[in-house]
Backbone bond lengths (Angstrom), bond angles and torsions (degrees), N, CA, C in turn:
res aa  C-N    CA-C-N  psi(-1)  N-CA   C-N-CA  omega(-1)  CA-C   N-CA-C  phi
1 X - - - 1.467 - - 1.525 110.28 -
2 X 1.398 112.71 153.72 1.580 95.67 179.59 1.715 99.05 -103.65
3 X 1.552 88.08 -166.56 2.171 93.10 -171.71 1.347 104.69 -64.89
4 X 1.283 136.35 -23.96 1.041 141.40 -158.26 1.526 100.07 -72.25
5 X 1.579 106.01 -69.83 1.553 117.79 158.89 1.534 127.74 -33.15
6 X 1.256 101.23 -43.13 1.388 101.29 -172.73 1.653 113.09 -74.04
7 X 1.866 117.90 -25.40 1.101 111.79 -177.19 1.189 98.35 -74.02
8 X 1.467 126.82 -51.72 1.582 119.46 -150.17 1.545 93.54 -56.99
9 X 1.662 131.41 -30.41 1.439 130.00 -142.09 2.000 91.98 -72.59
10 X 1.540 94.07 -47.09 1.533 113.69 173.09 1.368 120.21 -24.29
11 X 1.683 94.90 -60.58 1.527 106.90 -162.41 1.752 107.40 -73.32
12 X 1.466 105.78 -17.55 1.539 105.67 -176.57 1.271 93.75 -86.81
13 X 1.098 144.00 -24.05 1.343 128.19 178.80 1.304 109.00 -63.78
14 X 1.376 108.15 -61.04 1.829 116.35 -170.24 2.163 92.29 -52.84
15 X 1.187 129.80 -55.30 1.140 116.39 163.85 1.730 137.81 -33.77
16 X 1.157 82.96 -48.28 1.633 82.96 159.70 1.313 130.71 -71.94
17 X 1.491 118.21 -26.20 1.513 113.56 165.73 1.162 104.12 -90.71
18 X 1.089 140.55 -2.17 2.123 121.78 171.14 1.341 91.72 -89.33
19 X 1.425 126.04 20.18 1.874 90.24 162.52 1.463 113.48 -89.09
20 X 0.914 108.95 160.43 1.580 113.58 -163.79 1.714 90.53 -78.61
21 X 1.246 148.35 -4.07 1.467 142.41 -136.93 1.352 97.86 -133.85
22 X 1.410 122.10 3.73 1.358 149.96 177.54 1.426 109.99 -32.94
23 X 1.398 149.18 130.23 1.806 121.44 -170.49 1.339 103.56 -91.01
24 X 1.519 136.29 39.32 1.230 136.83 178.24 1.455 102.63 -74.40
25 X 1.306 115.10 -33.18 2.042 114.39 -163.04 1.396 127.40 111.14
26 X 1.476 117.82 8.41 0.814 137.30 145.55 1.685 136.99 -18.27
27 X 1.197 88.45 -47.13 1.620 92.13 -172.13 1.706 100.66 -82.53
28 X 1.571 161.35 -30.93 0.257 165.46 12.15 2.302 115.36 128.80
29 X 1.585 83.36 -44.85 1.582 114.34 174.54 1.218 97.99 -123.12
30 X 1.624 89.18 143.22 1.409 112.10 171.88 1.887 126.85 -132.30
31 X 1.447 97.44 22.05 1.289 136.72 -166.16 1.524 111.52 9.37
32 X 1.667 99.33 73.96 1.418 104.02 161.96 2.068 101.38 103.96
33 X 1.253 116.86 -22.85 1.264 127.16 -177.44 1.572 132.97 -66.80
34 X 1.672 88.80 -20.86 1.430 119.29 164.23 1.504 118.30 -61.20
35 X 1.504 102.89 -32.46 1.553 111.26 -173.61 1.181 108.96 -93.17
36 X 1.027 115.25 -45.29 1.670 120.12 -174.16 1.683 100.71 -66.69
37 X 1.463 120.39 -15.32 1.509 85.90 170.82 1.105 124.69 -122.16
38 X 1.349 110.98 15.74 1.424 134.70 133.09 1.034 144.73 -8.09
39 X 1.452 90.06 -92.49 1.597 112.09 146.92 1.477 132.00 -86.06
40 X 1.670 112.06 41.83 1.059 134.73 179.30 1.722 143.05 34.71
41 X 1.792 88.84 19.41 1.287 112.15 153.04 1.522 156.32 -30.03
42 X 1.676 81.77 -38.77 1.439 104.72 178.44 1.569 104.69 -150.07
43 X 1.348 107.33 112.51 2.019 113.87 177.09 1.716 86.72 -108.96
44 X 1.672 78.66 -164.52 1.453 109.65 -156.21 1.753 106.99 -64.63
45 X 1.570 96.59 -35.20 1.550 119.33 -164.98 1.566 99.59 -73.00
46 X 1.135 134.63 -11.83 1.356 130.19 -165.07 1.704 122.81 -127.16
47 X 1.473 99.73 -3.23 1.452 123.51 175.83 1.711 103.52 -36.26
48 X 1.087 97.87 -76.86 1.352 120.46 -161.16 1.782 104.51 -45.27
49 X 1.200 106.02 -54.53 1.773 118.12 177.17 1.473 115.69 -57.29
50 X 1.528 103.66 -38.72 1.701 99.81 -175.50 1.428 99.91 -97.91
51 X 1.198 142.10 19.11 1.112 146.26 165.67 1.534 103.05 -81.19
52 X 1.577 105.53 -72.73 1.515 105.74 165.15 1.593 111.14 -28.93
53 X 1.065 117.45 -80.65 1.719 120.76 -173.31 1.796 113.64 -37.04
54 X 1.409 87.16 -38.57 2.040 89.02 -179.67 1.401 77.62 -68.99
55 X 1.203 155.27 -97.44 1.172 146.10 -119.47 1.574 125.93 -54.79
56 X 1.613 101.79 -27.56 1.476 120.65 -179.98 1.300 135.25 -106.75
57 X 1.774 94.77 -0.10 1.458 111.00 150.42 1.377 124.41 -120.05
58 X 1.015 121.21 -38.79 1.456 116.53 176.23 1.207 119.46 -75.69
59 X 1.901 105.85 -65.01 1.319 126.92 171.64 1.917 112.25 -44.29
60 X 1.197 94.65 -41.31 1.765 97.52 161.09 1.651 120.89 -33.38
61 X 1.803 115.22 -58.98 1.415 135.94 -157.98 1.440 96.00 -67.01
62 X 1.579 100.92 -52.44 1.816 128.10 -174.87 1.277 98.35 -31.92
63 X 1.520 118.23 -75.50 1.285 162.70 -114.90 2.594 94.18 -86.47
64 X 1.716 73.86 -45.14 1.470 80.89 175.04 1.143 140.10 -108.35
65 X 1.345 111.79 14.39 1.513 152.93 160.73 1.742 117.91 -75.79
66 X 1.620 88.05 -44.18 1.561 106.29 -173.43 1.455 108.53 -74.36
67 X 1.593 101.88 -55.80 1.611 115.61 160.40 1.992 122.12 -17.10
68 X 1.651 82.68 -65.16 1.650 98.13 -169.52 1.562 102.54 -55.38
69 X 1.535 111.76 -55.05 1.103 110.32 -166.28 1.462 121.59 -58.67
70 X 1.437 103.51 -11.04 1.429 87.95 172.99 0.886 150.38 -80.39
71 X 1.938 99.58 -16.04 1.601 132.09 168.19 1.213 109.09 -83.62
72 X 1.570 125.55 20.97 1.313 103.53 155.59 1.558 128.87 -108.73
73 X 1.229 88.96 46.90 1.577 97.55 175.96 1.331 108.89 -110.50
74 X 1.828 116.47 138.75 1.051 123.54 -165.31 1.762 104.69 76.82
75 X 1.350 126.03 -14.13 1.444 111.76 -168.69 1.761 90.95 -74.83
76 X 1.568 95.23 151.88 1.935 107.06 -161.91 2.154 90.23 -87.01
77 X 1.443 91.94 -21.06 1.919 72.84 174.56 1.457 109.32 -116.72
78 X 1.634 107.14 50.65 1.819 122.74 178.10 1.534 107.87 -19.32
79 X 1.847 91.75 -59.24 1.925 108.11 -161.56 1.217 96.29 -24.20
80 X 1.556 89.68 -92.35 1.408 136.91 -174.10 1.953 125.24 -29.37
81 X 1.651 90.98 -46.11 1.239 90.89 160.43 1.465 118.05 -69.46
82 X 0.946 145.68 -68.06 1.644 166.49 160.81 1.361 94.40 1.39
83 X 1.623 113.97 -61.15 1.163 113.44 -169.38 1.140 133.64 -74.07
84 X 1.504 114.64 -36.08 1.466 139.87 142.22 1.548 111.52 -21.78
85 X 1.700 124.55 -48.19 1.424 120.90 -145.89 1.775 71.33 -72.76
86 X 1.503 100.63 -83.22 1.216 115.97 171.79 1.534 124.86 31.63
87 X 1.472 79.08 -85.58 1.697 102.44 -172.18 1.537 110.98 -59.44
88 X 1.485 114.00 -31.49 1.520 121.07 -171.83 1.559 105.02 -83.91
89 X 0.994 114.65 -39.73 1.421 110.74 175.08 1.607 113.07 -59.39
90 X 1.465 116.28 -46.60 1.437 114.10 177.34 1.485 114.17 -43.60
91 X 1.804 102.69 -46.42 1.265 84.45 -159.85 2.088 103.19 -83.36
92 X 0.986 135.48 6.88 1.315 138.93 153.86 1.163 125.04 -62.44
93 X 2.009 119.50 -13.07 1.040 133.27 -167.80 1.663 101.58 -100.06
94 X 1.251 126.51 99.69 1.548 98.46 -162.53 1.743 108.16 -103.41
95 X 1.458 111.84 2.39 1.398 112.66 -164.42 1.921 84.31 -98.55
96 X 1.411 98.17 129.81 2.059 99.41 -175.96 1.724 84.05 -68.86
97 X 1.195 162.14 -42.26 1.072 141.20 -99.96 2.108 101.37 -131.36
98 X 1.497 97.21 -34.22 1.445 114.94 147.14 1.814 115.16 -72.73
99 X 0.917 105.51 -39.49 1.444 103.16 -173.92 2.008 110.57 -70.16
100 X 1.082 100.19 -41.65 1.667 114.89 174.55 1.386 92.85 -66.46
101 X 1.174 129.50 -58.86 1.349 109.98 -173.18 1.086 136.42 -55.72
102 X 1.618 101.96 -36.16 1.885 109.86 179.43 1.976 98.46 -75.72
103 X 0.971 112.16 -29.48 1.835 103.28 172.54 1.149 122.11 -62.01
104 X 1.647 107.31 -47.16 1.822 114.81 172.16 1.684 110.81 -41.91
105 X 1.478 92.39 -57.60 1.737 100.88 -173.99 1.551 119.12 -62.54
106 X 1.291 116.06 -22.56 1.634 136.49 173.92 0.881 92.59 -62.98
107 X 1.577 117.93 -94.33 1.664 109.80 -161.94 1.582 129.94 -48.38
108 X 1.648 105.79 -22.04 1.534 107.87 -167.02 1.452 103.27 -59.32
109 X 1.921 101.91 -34.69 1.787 120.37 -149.05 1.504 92.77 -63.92
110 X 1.328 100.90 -52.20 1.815 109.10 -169.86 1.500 105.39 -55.22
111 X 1.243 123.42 -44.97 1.485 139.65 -162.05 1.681 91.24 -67.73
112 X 1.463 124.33 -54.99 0.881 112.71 178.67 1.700 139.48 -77.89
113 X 1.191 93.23 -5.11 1.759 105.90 174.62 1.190 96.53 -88.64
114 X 1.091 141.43 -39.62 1.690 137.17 -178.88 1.397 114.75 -64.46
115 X 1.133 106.71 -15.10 1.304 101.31 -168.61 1.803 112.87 -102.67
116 X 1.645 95.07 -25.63 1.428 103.84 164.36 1.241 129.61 -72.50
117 X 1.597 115.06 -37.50 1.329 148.35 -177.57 1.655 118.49 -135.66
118 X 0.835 122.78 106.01 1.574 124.55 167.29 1.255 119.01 -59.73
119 X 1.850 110.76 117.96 1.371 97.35 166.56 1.808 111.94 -131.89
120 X 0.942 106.88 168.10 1.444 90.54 -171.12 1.835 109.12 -108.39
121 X 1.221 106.08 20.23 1.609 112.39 158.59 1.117 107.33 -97.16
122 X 1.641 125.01 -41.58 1.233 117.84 -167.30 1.349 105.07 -92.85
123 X 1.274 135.97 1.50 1.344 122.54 142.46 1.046 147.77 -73.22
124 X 1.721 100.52 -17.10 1.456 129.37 -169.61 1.732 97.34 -93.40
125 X 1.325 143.40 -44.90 1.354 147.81 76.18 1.703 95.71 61.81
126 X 1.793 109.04 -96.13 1.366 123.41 -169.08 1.368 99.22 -65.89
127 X 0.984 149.91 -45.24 1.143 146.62 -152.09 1.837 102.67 -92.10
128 X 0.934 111.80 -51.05 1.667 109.40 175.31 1.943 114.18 -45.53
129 X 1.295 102.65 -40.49 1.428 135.46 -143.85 1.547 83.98 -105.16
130 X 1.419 131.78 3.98 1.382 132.19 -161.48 1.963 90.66 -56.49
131 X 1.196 126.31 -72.15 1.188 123.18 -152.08 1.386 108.59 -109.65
132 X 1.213 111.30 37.84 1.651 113.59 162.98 1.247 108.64 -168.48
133 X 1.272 104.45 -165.08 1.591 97.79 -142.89 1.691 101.18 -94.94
134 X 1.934 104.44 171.77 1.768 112.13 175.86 1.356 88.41 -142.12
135 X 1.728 96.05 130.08 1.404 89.82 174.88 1.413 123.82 -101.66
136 X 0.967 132.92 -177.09 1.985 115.65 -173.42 1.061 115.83 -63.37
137 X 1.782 105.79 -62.22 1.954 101.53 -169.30 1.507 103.29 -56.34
138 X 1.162 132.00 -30.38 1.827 131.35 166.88 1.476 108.13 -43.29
139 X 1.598 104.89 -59.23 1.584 99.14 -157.09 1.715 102.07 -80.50
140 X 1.207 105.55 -24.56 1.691 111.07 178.04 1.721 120.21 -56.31
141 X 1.290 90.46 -22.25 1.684 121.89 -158.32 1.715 99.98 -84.93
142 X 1.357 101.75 -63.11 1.752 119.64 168.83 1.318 100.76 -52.34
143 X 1.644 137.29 -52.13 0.989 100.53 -163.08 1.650 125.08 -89.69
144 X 1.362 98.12 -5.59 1.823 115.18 163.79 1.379 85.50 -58.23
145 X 0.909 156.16 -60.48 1.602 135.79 -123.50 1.611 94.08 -98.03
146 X 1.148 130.82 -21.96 1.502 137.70 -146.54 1.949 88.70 -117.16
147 X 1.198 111.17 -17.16 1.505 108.41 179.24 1.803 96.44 -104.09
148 X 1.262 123.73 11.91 1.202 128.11 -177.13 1.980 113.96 63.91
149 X 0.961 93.70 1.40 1.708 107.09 -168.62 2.019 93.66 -65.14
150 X 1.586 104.20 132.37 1.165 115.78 164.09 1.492 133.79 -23.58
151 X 1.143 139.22 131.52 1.890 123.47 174.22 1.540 107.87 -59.00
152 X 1.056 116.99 -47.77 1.600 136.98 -175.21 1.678 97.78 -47.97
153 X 1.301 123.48 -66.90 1.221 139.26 -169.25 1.587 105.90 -68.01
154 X 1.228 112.77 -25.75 1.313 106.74 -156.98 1.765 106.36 -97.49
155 X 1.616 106.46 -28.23 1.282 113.34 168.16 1.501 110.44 -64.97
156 X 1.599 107.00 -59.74 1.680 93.91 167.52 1.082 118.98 1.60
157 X 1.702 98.35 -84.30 1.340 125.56 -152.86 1.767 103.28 -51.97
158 X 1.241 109.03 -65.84 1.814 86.24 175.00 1.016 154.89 -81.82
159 X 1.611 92.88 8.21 1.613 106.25 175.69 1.641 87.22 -87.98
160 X 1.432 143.01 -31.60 1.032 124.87 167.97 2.005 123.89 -57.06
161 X 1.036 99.09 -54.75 1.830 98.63 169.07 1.360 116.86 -63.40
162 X 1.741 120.20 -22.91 1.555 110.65 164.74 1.347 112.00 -50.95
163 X 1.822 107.40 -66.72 1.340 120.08 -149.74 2.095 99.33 -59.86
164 X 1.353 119.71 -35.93 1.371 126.00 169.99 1.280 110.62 -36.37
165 X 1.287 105.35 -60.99 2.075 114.13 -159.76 1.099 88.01 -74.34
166 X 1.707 146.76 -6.44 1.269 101.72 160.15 1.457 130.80 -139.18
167 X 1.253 84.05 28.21 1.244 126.26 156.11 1.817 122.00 -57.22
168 X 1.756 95.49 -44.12 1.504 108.89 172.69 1.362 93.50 -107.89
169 X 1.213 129.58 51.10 1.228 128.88 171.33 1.882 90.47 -119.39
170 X 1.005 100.48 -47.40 1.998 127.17 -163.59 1.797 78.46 -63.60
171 X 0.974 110.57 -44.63 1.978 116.55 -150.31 1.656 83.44 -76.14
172 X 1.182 121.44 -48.90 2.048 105.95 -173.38 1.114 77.14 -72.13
173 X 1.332 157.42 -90.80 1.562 139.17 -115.75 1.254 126.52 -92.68
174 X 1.457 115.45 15.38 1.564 118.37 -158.58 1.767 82.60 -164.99
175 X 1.794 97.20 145.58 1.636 103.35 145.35 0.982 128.52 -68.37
176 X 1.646 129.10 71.19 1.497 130.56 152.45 1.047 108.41 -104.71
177 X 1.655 125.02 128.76 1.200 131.74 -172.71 1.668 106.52 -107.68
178 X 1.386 125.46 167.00 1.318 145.50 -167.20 1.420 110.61 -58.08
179 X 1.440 126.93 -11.28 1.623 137.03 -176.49 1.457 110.28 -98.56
180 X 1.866 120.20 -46.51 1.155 130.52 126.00 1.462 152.80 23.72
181 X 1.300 95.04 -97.98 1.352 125.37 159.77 1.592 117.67 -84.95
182 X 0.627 110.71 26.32 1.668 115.79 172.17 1.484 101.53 -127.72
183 X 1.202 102.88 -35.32 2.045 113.09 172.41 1.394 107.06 -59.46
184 X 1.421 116.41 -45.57 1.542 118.68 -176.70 1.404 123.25 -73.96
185 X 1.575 97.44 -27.58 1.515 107.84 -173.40 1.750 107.32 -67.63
186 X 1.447 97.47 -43.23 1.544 114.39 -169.81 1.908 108.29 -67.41
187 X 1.563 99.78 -41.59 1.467 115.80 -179.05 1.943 104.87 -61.51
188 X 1.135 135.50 -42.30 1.124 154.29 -157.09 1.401 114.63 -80.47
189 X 1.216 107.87 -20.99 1.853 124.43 -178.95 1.246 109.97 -55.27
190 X 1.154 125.99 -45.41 1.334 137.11 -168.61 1.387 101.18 -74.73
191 X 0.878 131.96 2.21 1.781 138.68 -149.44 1.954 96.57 -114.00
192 X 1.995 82.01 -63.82 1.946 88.03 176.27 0.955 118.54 -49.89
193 X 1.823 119.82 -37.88 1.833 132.58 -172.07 1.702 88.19 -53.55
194 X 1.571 115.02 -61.19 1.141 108.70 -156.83 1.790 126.77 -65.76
195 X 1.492 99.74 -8.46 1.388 94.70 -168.51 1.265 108.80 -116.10
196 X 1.768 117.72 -32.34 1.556 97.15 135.91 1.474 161.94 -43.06
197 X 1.590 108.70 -28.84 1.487 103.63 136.71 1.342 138.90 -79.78
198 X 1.074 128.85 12.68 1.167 125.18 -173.81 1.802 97.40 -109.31
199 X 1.735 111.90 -29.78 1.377 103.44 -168.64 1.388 116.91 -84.34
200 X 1.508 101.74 -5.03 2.022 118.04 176.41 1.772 93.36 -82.63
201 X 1.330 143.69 6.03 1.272 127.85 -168.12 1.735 91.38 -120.91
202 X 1.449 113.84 -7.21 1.521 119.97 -173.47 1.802 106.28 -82.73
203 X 1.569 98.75 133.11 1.464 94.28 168.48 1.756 83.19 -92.85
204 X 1.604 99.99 154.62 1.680 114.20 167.94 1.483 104.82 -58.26
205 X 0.944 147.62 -7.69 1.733 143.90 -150.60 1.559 93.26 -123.39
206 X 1.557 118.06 -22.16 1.809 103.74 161.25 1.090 101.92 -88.59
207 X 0.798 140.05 2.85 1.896 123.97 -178.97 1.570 120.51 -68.87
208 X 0.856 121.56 139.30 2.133 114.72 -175.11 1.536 92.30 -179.72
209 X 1.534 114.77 72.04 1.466 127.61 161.82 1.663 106.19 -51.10
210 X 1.322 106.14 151.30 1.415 132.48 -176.13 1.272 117.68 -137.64
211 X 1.432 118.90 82.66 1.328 127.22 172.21 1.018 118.45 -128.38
212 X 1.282 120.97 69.77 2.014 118.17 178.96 1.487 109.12 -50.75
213 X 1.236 114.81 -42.93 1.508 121.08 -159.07 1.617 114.03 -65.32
214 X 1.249 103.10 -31.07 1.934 110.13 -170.30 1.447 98.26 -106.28
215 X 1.709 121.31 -30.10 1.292 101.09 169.16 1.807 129.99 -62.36
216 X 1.940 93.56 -39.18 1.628 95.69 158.94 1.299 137.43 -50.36
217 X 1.341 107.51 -8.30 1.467 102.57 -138.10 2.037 81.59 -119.00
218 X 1.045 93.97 -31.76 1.861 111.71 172.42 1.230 111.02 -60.06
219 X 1.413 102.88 -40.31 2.230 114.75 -174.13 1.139 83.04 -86.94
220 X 1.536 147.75 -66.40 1.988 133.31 -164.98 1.223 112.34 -51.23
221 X 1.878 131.53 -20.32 1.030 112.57 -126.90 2.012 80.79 -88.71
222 X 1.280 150.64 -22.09 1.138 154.03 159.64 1.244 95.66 -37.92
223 X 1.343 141.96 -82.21 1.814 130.78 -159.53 1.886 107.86 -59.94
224 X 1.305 121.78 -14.19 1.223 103.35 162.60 1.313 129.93 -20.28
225 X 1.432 144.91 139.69 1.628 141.64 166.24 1.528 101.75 -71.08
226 X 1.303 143.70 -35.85 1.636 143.42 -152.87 0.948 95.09 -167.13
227 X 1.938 121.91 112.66 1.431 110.81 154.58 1.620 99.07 -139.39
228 X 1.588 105.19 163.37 1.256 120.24 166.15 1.695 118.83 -62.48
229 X 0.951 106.08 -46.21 1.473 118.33 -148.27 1.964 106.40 -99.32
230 X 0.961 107.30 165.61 1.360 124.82 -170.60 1.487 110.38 -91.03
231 X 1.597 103.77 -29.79 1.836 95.06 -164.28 2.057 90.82 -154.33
């Protein structure tokens, strides 16, 4: 194939993992969204706004996590770095129940690109990472970098399949219907442009997210009486 081929082949790959429908387990969590509409925090009328806000605080942290990870390919202290991102992000993650979730979905992502495609970062990756945790925008991040796919492009890409999964997270728990949510998804673009550049200008060591509300709401979401969702 020539380079030409090989990028476009790239970019369909990284496409195929931002769908939100991904068989990692994804659908499944709704990180904390379950609670908030619960306790009636978040309806149908407000989707769209706190979507934006997830995107520019959390999805922000994600966003520059995902970034890093992508430059660590070829870096000569991979392990070590990898593990490092890792570990720092956990501890930024303060709800255990969001935090388990973004690791579940990490390791599955890696587990599952290896298995489609062999790479020898992202094995090297699994194996470092053997007994602790990977979180998604990390492992999503590695594998942009290992498919040669852009940082710019590659953050896009999962702040776009974040903002989706829970998006059809909002759609089981709320009347938003399929005409809807396709309005928000489309309305919201301008949002990812914006917070992907801003999260490539972030060193990891300014970062100190502030979300009392979704981290509470991530730790309640277990005492619920009836829920769908896992996290």
């Amino acid at each position: 194939m020539t380079a030409t081929t090989d990028n476009q082949l790239a970019l369909l790959h990284l496409i195929h993992l931002a769908d939100s429908a991904l068989p990692i387990g994804a659908t499944p969590h709704s990180f904390g969204l379950e609670t908030l509409t619960a306790e009636g925090d978040l309806t149908a009328e407000r989707v769209a706004a706190f979507l934006r806000d997830y995107v520019r605080e959390v999805g922000l942290v994600d966003a520059a996590f995902c970034g890093a990870a992508q430059r660590l390919i070829a870096d000569q202290e991979f392990e070590a770095r990898w593990l490092d991102l890792n570990q720092q992000l956990s501890a930024l993650k303060l709800a255990r129940e969001s935090r388990a979730a973004s690791q579940t979905l990490g390791r599955r992502l890696l587990e599952l690109v290896q298995a489609m495609q062999s790479d020898p970062y992202i094995d090297r990756a699994l194996r470092a990472a053997k007994s602790s945790g990977i979180h998604h925008c990390a492992a999503f991040g590695l594998v942009g970098g290992a498919l040669g796919i852009d940082r710019e492009v590659t953050v896009m890409a999962y702040l776009h399949q974040s903002v989706a999964g829970l998006l059809s997270a909002c759609q089981r728990l709320l009347p938003v219907g399929q005409r809807q949510a396709s309005q928000i998804l489309w309305g919201i673009k301008p949002t990812l442009i914006e917070v992907t550049h801003v999260s490539l200008q972030l060193s990891l060591d300014e970062i100190s997210p502030v979300t009392p509300l979704l981290d509470v709401a991530s730790m309640r979401h277990p005492t619920l009486s009836t829920r769908l969702f896992i996290s």
